[in-house]
Each structure stands twice: as structure tokens, then as C-alpha cells.
C-alpha angles and dihedrals in degrees: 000000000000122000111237125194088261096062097093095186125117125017137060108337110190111244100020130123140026110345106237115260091017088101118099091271099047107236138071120292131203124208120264123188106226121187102263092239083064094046091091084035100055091034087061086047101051085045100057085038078055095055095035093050094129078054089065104206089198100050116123119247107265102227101232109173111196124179122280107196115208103231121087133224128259109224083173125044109003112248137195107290108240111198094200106141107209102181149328118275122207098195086199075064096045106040093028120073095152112034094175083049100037121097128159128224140183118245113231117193132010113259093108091065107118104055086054099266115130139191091278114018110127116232126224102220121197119184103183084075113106103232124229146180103288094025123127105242141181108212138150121251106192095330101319127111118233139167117216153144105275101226126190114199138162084342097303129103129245137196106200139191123224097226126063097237088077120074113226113254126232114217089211123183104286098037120119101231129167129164111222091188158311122279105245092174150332131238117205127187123207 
């Protein structure tokens, strides 16, 4: 059969297809290829970024100096104050090496204590950090997020709590098992 001018079938139709911005994000979109072991992994994500839209994930950091006084203070003995301030601080500069690879979460639970994270501390996550064993590390574990100790031992990988109550967990063959990130540091409110 040969196709002729007149066979309108296949191809780019105006006006067909999804409208742009009448997706779930509200704006236009553009096809990416994801390895198909992500594919669970970046859909959750772009779920939660969909709930969290007023928290912009792609905004960039607003540079904010404040001052850094050059006195330290005594958590033993009180000393003399001394007022000197020394610099500004931008804490984005300070707890952000990597700003493309940073992201933050909130901690939920308390099986990271001791290791000083609590329920609701928010986590700096870099993941252009190479992670290693005894590192801090937010990874997924079929599907589910967790924060945890990355542990090497006789060959075979751990991720381990710091409190006794968790049991440590095996990432044994089979289990889906990605590591989002290493813990640079952790951010408490009291």
C-alpha cells in the first residue's frame, strides 16, 4: 500500500493531544528516559514534590549573611561575653556544598538517636557525596524512604539504627535498595 498526501494517519495532528499546563503540575512537561529500576523511585518523588508544591524543590538558595561573632560559647563554666563580631555567615554556604545535589528532609521516627537525629530535625542531603561505609545515608528500601548508618560487613551491606530498639536491616540480593544521599548534617529546633 503507498501512502498518498491525502492518508492523514500517523504522525503530528494540530490540536491533538494533552493541552500544556493541563497536566498535575500545571505547566507543560517534556519526555525523560529513566532507568526502569528509578521509574517507582522518580514517580514517589514527583508525587511528594506534587503535594509539597508551596515547598519549591527548584528554587534557587536565597543568600541571607548574618553575623558570626568570634567568641565562642562556654557550655561549661560560664566566661566574660565578648561581642566581637568576626564575619557574616550564610548558613546555604555553610551547610550547602553542593546546591544542584542538595536537598533537605524531615526526619520521622527515632531510630537515628543516637547519633543525634531526632523526629523532626530536617536533614541537609547531599548526593554528590560518594557514600561509604559509616556514613549517614537516605536511601529506599522497597519503596520506602529511611535514614540510617551504611554499614559493610563480611562482604554484605547494612543498613543500621542508632538505638537499640531497631533491628538492623540486610540489604540482601532482591531488595530494591537506592541510596538518595549522604547526611551532611542535621538541623534541630527547640
Amino acid at each position: 500500500m503507498t501512502r498518498n498526501a491525502s492518508n492523514q494517519h500517523g504522525g503530528r495532528r494540530p490540536g491533538a493531544g494533552r493541552k500544556p499546563g493541563s497536566g498535575p503540575y500545571g505547566e507543560p512537561t517534556r519526555p525523560v528516559r529513566v532507568p526502569v529500576s528509578l521509574v517507582p523511585t522518580v514517580r514517589s518523588w514527583l508525587t511528594n514534590v506534587g503535594r509539597h508544591r508551596a515547598q519549591s524543590f527548584t528554587r534557587s538558595p536565597t543568600v541571607l549573611p548574618l553575623p558570626l561573632y568570634g567568641s565562642r560559647i562556654a557550655a561549661g563554666f560560664p566566661s566574660p561575653a565578648d561581642d566581637h563580631q568576626e564575619d557574616s555567615l550564610d548558613l546555604n554556604a555553610h551547610l550547602v556544598k553542593h546546591p544542584a545535589a542538595t536537598f533537605f528532609v524531615r526526619v520521622e521516627g527515632d531510630s537515628m538517636t543516637g547519633a543525634g537525629i531526632h523526629h523532626g530535625d530536617l536533614l541537609v542531603v547531599d548526593r554528590a557525596l560518594e557514600p561509604k561505609p559509616g556514613d549517614i545515608v537516605v536511601a529506599v528500601v522497597d519503596g520506602e524512604l529511611t535514614v540510617k548508618r551504611l554499614e559493610a560487613r563480611d562482604g554484605r551491606l547494612w543498613l543500621m539504627p542508632e538505638n537499640p530498639d531497631y533491628p538492623p536491616l540486610e540489604i540482601r540480593e532482591g531488595t530494591e535498595f537506592l541510596i538518595w544521599g549522604v547526611v551532611a548534617h542535621a538541623v534541630r529546633s527547640f
